[in-house]
C-alpha positions as CSV (number, residue, x, y, z in Angstrom):
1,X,10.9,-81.2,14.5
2,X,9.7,-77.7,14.5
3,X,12.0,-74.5,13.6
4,X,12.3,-71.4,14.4
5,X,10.9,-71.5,18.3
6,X,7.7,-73.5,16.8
7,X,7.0,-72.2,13.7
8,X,6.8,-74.5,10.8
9,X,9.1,-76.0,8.0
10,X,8.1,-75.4,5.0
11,X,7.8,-79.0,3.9
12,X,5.0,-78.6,7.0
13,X,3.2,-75.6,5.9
14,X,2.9,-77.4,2.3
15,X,1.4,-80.5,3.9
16,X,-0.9,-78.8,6.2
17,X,-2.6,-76.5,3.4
18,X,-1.9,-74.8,0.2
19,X,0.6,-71.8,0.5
20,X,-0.6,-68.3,-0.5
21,X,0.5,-67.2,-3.7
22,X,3.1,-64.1,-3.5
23,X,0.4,-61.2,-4.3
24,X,-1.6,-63.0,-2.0
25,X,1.3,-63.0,0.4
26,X,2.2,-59.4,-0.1
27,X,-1.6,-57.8,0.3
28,X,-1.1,-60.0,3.8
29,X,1.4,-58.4,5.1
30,X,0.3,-54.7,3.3
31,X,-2.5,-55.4,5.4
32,X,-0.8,-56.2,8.3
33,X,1.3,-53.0,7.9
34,X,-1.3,-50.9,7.6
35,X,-3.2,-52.3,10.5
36,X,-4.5,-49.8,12.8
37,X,-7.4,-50.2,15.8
38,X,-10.5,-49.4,13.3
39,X,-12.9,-51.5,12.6
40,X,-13.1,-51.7,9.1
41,X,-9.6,-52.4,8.3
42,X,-9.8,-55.2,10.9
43,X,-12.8,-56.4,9.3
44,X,-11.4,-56.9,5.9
45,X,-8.1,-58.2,6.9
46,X,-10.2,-61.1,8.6
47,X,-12.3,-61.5,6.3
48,X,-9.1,-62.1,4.0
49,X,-7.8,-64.3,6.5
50,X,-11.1,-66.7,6.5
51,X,-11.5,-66.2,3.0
52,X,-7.9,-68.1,2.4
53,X,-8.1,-70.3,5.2
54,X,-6.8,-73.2,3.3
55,X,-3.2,-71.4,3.8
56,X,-3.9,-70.9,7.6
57,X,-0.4,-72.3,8.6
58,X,1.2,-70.0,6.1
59,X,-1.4,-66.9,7.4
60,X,-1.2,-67.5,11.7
61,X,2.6,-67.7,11.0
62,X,2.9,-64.8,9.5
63,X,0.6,-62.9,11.9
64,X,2.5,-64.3,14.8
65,X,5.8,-62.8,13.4
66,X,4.3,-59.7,12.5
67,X,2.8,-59.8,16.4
68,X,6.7,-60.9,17.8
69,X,8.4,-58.0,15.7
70,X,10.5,-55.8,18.8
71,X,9.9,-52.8,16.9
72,X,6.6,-53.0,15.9
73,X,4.6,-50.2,18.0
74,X,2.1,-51.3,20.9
75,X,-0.8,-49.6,18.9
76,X,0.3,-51.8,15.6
77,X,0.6,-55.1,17.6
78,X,-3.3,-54.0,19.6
79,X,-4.5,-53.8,16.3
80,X,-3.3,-57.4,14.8
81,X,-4.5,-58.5,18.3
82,X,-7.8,-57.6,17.4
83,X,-7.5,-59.4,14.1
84,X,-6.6,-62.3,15.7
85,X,-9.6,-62.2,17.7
86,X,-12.0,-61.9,15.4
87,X,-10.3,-65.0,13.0
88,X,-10.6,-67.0,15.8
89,X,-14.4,-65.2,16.5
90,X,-14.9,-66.3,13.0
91,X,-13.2,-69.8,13.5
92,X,-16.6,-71.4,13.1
93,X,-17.6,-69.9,9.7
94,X,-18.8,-72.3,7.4
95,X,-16.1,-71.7,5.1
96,X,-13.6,-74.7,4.9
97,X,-10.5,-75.3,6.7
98,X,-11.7,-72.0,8.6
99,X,-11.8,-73.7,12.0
100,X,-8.1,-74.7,11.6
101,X,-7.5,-71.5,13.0
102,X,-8.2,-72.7,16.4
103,X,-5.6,-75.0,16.5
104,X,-3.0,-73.3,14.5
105,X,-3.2,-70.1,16.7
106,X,-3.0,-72.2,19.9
107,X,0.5,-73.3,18.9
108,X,1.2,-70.0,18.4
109,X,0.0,-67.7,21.1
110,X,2.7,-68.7,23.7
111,X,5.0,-67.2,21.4
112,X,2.8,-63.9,20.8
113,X,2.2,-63.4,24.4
114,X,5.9,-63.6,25.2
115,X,7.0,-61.3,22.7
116,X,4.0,-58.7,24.2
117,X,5.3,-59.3,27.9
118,X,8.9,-58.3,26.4
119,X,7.5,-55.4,25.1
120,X,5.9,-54.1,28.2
121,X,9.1,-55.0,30.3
C-alpha cells in the first residue's frame, strides 16, 4: 500500500532504485528552489535528473512535492513544469534506468495537476 496520496514508502523507493545520497539530495532540491523559467538552469537540473536516474523514485517524488507545495509561486511551479518536460523529453536517453521516468511520472502527475488546478482556483 502506497502512503502519502501515492507516493512511496521508503522500503519502496529502496527497492525500486538506489536513494540519492544527502548532498545529492540537497543540490536537488537547491535546484529546485532556485528554479526559474531559463533555459539553462532547466537544462542542468535535467540533466542532473537523467544523470541519477537510478534514484528516479526518490527524484519524481521529490519534484512532485516541490510541484504540490500551496505556496510555491505559479512562476516557480511553470518552471519545475518545464523540468519535468524535458526529463521525460529525455526519457529515452541511453543512460540507464533513464526511461523509468515515464512510468514514475505517470503515477505522479494526477497529483501535480491537482495541486495546479487548486492553485488557480
Amino acid at each position: 500500500e502506497r502512503v502519502g496520496g501515492g507516493y512511496l514508502t521508503e522500503r519502496e523507493r529502496r527497492s525500486a532504485g538506489r536513494d540519492l545520497t544527502e548532498p545529492e539530495r540537497d543540490a536537488l532540491e537547491d535546484m529546485l528552489r532556485g528554479l526559474v523559467v531559463e533555459r539553462q538552469k532547466i537544462k542542468e537540473c535535467m540533466g542532473f535528473c537523467i544523470s541519477k536516474a537510478a534514484a528516479a523514485a526518490e527524484i519524481v517524488e521529490t519534484i512532485t512535492e516541490a510541484l504540490s507545495l500551496a505556496e510555491t509561486p505559479v512562476p516557480k511551479k511553470i518552471a519545475r513544469l518545464f523540468l519535468v518536460s524535458d526529463i521525460l523529453h529525455n526519457s529515452s536517453a541511453s543512460v540507464p534506468n533513464a526511461s523509468s521516468y515515464r512510468s514514475r511520472f505517470q503515477e505522479t502527475m494526477p497529483d501535480i495537476f491537482k495541486s495546479l488546478h487548486e492553485t488557480y482556483k
